[in-house]
PDB file of N, CA, C and O in Angstrom:
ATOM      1  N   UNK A   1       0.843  -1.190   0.000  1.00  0.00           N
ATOM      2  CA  UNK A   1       0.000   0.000   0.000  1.00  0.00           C
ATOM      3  C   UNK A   1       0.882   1.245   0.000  1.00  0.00           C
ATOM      4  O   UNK A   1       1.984   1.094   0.527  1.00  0.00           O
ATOM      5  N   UNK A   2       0.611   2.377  -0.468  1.00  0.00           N
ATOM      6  CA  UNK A   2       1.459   3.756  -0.588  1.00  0.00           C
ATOM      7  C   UNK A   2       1.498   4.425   0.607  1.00  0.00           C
ATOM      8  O   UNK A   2       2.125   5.479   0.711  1.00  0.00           O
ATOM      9  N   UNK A   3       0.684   3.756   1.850  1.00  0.00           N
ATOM     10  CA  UNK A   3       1.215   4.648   3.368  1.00  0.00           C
ATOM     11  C   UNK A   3       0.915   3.588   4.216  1.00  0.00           C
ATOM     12  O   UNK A   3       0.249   3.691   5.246  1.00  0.00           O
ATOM     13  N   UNK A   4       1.548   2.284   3.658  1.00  0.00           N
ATOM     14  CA  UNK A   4       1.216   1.261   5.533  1.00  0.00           C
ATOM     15  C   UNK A   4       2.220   2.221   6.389  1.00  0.00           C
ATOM     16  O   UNK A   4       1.725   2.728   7.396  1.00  0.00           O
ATOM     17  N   UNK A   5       3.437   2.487   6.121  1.00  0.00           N
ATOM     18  CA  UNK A   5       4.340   3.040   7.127  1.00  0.00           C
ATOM     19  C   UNK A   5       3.316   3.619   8.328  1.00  0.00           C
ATOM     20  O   UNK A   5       3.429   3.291   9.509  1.00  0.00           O
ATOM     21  N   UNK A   6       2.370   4.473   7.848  1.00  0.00           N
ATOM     22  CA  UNK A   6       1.488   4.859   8.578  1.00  0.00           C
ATOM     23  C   UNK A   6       0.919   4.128   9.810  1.00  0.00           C
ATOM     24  O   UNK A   6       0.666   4.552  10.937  1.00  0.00           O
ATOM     25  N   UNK A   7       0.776   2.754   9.196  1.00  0.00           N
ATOM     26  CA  UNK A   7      -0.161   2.218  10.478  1.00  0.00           C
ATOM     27  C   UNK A   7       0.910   1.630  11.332  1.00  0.00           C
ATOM     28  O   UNK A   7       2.048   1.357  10.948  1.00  0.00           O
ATOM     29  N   UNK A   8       0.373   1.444  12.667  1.00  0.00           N
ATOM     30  CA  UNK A   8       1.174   1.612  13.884  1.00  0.00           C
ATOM     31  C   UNK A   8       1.216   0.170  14.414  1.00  0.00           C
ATOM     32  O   UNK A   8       1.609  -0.002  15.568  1.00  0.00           O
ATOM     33  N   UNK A   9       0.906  -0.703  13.792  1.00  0.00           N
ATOM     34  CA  UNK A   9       1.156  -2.638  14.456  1.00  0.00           C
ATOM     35  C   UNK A   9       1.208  -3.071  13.095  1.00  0.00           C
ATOM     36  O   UNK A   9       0.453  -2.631  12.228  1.00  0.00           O
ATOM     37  N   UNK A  10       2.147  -3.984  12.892  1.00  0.00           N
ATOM     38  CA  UNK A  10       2.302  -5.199  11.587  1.00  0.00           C
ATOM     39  C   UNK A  10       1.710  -6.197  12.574  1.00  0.00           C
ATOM     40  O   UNK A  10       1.975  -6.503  13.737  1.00  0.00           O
ATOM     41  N   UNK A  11       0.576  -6.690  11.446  1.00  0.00           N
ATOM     42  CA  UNK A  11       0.029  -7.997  11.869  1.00  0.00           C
ATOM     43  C   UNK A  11      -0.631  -9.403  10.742  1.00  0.00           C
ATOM     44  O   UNK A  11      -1.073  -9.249   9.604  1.00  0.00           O
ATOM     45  N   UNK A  12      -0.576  -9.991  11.087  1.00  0.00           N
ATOM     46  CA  UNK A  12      -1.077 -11.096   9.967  1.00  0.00           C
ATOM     47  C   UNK A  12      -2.465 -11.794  10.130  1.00  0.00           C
ATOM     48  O   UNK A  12      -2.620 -12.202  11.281  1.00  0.00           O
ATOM     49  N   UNK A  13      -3.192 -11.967   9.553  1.00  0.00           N
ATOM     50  CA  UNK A  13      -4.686 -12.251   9.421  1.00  0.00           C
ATOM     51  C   UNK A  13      -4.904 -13.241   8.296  1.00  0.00           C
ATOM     52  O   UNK A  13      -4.797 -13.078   7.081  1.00  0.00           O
ATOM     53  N   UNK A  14      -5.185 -14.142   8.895  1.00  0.00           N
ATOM     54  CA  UNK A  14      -5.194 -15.090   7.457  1.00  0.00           C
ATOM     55  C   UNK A  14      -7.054 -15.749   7.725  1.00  0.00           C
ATOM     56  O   UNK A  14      -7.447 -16.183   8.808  1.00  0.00           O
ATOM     57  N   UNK A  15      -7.996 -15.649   6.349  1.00  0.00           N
ATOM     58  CA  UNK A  15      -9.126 -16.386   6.918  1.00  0.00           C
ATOM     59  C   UNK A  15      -9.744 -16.931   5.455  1.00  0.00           C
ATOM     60  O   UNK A  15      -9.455 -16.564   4.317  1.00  0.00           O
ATOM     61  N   UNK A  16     -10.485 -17.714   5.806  1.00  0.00           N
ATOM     62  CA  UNK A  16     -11.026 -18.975   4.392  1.00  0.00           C
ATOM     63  C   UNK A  16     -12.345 -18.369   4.385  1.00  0.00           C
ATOM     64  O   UNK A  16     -13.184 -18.026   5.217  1.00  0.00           O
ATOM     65  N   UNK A  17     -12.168 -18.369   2.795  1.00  0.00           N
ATOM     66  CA  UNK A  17     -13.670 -17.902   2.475  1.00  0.00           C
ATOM     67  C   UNK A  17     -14.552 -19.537   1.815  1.00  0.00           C
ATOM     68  O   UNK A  17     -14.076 -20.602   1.423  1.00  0.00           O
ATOM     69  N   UNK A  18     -15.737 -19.131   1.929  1.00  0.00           N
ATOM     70  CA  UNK A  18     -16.513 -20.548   1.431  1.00  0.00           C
ATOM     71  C   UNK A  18     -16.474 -19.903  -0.357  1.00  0.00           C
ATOM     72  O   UNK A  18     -17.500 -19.400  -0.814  1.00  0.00           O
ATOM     73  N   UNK A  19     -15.457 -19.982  -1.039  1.00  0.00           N
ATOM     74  CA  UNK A  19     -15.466 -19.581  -2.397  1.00  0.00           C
ATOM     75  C   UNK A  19     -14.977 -20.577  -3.066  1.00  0.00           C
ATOM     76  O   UNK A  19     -13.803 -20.636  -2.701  1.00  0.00           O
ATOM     77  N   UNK A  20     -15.231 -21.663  -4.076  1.00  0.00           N
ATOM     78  CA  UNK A  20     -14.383 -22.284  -4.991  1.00  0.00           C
ATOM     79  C   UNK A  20     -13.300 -21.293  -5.348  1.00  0.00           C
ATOM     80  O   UNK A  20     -13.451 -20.071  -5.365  1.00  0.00           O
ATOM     81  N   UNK A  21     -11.867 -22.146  -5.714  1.00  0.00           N
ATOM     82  CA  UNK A  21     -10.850 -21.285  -6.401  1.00  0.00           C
ATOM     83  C   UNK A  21     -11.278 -21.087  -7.902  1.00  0.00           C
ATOM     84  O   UNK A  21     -11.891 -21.804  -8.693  1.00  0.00           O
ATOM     85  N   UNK A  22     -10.639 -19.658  -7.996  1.00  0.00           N
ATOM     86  CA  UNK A  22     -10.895 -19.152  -9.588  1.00  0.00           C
ATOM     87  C   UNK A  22     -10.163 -20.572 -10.423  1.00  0.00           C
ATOM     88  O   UNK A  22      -9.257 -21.169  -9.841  1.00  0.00           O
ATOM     89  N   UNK A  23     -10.570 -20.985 -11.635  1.00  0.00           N
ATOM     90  CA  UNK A  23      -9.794 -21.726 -12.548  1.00  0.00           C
ATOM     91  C   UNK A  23      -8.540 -21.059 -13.254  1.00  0.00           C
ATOM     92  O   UNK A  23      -8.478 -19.874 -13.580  1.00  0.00           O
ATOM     93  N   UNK A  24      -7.648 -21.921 -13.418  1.00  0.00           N
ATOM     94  CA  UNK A  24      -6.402 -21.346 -13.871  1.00  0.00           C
ATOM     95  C   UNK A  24      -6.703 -20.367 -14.951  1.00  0.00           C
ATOM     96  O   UNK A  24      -7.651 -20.414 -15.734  1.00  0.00           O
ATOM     97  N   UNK A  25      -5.596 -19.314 -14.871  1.00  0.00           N
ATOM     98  CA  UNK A  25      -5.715 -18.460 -16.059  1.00  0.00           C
ATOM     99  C   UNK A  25      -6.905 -17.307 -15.426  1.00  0.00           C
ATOM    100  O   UNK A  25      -7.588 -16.593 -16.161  1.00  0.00           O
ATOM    101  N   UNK A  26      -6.962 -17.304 -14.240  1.00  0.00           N
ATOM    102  CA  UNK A  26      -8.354 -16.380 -14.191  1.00  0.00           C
ATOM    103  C   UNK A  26      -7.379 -14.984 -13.091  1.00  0.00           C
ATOM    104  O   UNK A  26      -6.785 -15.048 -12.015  1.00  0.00           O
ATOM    105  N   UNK A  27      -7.571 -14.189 -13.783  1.00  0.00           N
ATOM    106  CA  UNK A  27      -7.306 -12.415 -12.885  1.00  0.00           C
ATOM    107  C   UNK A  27      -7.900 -12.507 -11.340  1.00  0.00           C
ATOM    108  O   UNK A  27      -9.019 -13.018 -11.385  1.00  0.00           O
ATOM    109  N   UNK A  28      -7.523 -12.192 -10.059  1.00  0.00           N
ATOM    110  CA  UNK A  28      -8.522 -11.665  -9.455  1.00  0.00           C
ATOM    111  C   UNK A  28      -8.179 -10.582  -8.868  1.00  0.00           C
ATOM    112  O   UNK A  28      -7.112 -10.067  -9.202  1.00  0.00           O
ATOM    113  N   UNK A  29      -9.004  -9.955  -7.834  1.00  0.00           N
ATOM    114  CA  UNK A  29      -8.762  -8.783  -6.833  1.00  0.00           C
ATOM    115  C   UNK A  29      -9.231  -9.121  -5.189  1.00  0.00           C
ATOM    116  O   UNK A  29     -10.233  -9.776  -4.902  1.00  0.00           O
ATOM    117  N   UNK A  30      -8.215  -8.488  -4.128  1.00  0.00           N
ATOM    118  CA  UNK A  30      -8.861  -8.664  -2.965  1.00  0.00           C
ATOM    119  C   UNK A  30      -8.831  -7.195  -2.605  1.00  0.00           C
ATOM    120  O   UNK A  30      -7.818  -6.580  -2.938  1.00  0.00           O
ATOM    121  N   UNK A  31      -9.648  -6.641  -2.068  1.00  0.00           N
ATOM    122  CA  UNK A  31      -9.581  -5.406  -1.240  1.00  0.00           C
ATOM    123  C   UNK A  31      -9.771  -4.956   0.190  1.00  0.00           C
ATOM    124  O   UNK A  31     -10.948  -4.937   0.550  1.00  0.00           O
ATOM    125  N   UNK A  32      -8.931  -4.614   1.024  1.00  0.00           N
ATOM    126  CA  UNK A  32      -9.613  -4.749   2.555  1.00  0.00           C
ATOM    127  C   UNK A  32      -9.177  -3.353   2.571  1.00  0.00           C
ATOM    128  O   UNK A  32      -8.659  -2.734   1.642  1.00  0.00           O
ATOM    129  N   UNK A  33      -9.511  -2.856   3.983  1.00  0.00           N
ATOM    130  CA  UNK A  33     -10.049  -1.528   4.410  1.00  0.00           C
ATOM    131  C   UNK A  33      -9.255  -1.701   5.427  1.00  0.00           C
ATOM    132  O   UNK A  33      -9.587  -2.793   5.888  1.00  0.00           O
ATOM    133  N   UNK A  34      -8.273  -1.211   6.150  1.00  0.00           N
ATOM    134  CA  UNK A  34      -7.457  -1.206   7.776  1.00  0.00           C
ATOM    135  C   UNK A  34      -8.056   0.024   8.246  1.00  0.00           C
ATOM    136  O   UNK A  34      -8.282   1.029   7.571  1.00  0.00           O
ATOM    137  N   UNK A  35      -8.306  -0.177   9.575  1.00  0.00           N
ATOM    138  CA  UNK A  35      -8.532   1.345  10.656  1.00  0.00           C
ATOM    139  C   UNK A  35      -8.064   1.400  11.873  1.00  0.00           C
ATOM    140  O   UNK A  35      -8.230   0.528  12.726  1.00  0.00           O
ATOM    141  N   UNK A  36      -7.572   2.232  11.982  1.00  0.00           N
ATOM    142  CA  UNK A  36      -6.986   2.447  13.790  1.00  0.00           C
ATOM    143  C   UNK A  36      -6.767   3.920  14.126  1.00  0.00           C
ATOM    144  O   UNK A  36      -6.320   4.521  13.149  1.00  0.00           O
ATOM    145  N   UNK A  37      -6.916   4.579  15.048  1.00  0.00           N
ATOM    146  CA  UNK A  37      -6.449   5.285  16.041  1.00  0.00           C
ATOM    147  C   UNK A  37      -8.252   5.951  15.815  1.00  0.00           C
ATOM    148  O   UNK A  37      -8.528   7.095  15.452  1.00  0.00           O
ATOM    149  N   UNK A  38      -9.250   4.846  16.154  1.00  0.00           N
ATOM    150  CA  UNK A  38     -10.224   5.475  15.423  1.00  0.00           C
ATOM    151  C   UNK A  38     -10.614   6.168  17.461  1.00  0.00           C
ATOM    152  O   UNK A  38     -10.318   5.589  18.506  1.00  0.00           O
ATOM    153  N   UNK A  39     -11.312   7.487  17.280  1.00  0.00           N
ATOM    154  CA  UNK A  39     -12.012   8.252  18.530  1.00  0.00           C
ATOM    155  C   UNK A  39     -13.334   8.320  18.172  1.00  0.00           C
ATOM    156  O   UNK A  39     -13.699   8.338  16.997  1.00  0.00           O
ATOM    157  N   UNK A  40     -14.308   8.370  19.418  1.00  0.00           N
ATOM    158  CA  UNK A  40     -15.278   8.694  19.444  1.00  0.00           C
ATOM    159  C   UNK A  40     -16.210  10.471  19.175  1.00  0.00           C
ATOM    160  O   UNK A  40     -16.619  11.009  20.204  1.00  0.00           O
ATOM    161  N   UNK A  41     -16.386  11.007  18.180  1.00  0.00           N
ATOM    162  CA  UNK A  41     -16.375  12.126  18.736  1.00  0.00           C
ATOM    163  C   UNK A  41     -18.288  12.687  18.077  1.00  0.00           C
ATOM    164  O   UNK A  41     -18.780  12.749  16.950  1.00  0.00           O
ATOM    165  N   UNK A  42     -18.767  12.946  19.306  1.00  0.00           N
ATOM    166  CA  UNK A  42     -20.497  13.104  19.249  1.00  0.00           C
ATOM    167  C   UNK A  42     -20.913  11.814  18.938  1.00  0.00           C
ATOM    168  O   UNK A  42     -20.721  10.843  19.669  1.00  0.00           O
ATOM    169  N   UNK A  43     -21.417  11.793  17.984  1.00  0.00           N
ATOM    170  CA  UNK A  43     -22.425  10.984  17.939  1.00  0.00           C
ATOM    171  C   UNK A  43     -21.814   9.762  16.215  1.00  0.00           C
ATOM    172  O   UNK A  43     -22.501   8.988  15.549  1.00  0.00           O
ATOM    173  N   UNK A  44     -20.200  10.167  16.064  1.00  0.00           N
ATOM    174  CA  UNK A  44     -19.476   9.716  14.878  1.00  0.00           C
ATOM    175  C   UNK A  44     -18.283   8.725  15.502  1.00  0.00           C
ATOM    176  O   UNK A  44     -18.287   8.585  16.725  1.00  0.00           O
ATOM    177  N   UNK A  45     -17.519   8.203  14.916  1.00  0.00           N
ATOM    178  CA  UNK A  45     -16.173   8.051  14.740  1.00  0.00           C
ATOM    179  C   UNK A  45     -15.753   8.200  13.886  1.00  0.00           C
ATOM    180  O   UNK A  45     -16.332   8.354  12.810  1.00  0.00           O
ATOM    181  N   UNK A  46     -14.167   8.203  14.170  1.00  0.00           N
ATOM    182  CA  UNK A  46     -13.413   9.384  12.956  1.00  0.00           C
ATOM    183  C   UNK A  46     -12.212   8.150  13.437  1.00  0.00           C
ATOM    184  O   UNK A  46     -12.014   7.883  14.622  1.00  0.00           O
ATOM    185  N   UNK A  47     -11.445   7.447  12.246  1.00  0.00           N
ATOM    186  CA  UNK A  47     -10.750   7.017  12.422  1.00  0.00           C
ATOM    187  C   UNK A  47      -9.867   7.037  11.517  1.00  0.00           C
ATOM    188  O   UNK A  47     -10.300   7.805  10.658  1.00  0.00           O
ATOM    189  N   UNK A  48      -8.626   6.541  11.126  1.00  0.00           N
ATOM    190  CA  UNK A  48      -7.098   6.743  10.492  1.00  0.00           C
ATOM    191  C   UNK A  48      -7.348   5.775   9.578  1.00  0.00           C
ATOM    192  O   UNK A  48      -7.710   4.745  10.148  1.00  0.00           O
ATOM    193  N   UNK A  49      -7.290   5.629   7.889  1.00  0.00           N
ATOM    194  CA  UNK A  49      -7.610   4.020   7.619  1.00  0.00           C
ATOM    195  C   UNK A  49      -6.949   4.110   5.861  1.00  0.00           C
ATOM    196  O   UNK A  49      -6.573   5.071   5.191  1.00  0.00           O
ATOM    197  N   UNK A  50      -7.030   2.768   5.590  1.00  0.00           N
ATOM    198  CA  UNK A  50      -5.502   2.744   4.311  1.00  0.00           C
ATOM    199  C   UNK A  50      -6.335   1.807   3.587  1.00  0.00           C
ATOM    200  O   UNK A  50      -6.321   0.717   4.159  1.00  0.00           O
ATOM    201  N   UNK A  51      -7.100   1.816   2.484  1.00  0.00           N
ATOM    202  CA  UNK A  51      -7.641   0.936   1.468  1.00  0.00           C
ATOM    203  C   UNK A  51      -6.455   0.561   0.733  1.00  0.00           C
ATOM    204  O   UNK A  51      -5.774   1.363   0.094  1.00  0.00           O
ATOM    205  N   UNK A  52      -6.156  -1.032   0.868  1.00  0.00           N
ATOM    206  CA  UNK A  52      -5.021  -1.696   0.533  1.00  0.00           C
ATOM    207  C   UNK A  52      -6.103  -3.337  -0.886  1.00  0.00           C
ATOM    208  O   UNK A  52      -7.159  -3.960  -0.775  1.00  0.00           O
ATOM    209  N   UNK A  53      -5.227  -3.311  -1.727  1.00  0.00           N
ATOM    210  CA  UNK A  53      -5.655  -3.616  -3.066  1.00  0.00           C
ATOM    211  C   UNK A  53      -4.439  -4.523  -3.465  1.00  0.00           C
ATOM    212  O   UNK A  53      -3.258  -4.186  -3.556  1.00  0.00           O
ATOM    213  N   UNK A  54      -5.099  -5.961  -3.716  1.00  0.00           N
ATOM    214  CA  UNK A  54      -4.301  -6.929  -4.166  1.00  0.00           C
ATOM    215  C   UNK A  54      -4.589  -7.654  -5.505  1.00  0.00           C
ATOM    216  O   UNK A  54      -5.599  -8.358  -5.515  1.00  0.00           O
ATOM    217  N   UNK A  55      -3.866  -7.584  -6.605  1.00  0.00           N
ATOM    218  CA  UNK A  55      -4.208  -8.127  -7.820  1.00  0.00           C
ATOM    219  C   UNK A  55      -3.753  -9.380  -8.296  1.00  0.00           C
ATOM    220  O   UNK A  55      -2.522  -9.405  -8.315  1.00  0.00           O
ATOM    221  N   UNK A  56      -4.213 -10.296  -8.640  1.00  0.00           N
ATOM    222  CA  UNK A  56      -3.235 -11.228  -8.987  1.00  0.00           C
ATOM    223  C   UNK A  56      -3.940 -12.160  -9.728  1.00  0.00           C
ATOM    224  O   UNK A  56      -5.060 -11.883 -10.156  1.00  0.00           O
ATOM    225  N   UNK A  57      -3.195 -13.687 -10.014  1.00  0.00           N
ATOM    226  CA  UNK A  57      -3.016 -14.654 -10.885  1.00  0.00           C
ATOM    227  C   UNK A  57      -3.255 -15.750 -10.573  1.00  0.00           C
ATOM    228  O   UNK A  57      -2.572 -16.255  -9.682  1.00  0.00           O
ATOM    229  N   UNK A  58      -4.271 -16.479 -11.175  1.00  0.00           N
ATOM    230  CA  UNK A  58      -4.334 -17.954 -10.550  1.00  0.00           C
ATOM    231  C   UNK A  58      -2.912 -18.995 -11.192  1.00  0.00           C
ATOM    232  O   UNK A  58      -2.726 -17.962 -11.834  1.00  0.00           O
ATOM    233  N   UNK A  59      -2.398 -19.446 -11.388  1.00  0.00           N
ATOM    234  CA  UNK A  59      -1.440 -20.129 -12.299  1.00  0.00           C
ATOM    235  C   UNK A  59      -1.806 -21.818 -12.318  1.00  0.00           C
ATOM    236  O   UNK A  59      -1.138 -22.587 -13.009  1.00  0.00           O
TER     237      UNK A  59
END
């Protein structure tokens, strides 16, 4: 991502989705959302967060 430096813990998360694998030869994308140093403020939260984007290849 162009600002993990930003976020403040390296951590690893690994989890299984109920998805058949794409067949060979097939593109895909994953996209997750990170947030932290999130505060409460009124009736919102307002938090710090890095949309991180993975492309790749079945082979």
């Amino acid at each position: 991502c162009s600002s993990c430096e930003n976020i403040p813990v390296q951590y690893t998360f690994q989890k299984e989705f109920d998805l058949p694998t794409p067949t060979k030869g097939t593109w895909f994308d994953i996209w997750i959302s990170i947030y932290w140093s999130c505060i409460n403020v009124s009736a919102r939260r307002s938090c710090q967060s890095q949309d991180v984007h993975y492309y790749g290849y079945v082979k």
